[in-house]
Steps between C-alpha positions, in 0.01 A plus 500: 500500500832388321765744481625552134845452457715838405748453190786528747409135730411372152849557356698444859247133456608405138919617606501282776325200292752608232816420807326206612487375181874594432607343797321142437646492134874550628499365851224215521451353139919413544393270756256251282754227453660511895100508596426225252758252666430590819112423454594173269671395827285567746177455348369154377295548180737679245222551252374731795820698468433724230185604663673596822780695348238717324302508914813617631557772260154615543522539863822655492378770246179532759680547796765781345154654293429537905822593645773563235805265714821685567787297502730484778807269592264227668181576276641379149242481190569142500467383887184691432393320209573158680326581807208525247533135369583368804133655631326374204614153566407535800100640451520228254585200697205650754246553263570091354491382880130663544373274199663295274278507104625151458323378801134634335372339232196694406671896510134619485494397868711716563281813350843637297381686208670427191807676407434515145580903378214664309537628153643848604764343679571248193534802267748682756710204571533402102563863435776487815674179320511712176717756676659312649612282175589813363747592778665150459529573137685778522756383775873409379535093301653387803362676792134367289621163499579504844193678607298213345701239612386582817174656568343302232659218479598471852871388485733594776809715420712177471272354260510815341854545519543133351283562210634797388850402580619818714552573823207513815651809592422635140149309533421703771653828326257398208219516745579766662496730189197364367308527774593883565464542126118379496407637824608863341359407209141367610556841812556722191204389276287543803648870594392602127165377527431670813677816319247440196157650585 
């Protein structure tokens, strides 16, 4: 009953996965730090931050996988990307007014299955990390530095900029490149394994 796919959808699928995936590495991962600070001010638990950046870009990749967004004059890339984390702090304040976890004791009664990954997904994620380590490895000394700084060890881009005595403005260069460099990097390894039979 299923319709095979010809060669022709197939590659007219994987090119426009191939521009979506362009146009999140050079329009939305730019956009990490001003997202970052915009979430660390609006939202209440920072160690939550993180966590939402990586929601946002996730829905943003889901919606252009859907329909690829052309950018006009009043639709920018980043009012788009905003509108995004202002509607996940929004479904996120609803969902914590229908029941708050602190107010149960006993999360049994509440029948919520627990969220510990099986072995599969173990494997995958260690084998993710391990990629991903190996993109980090390979970025620039200071774009690294910066890069950890950050994600890892959660400093702002004035901490950052204090630390490593330069500049915010060449903090958030830093952070820029490294993020475009391990996004091709990590897109790249993952385009030769689907070109590996």
């Amino acid at each position: 009953m299923y319709e095979r796919e010809d060669a022709g959808t197939r590659r007219r699928n994987v090119d426009a996965r191939a521009d979506v995936d362009a146009w999140f590495v050079q329009e939305v991962l730019p956009l990490e730090a001003a997202l970052t600070q915009y979430l660390r001010h609006n939202w209440r638990d920072r160690d939550e931050v993180a966590d939402l950046v990586q929601e946002i870009y996730m829905r943003i990749y889901e919606a252009a996988s859907k329909e690829f967004p052309k950018p006009t004059k009043s639709n920018s890339t980043r009012a788009f990307a905003f509108a995004i984390a202002h509607n996940l702090l929004v479904d996120r304040l609803r969902r914590e007014k229908i029941i708050s976890i602190e107010a149960v004791d006993d999360l049994d009664v509440l029948g919520i299955a627990a969220d510990a990954p099986g072995p599969e997904a173990q494997i995958a994620a260690r084998d993710e990390l391990r990629q991903l380590q190996r993109a980090i490895d390979r970025l620039p000394a200071r774009a690294r530095a910066a890069f950890v700084f950050h994600q890892v060890d959660g400093l702002s881009v004035r901490e950052i900029a204090a630390r490593m005595a330069i500049a915010e403005r060449t903090v958030v260069g830093h952070l820029n490149e490294g993020l475009r460099m391990i996004a091709n990097i990590l897109y790249s390894e993952v385009s030769e394994r689907r070109a590996d039979p």
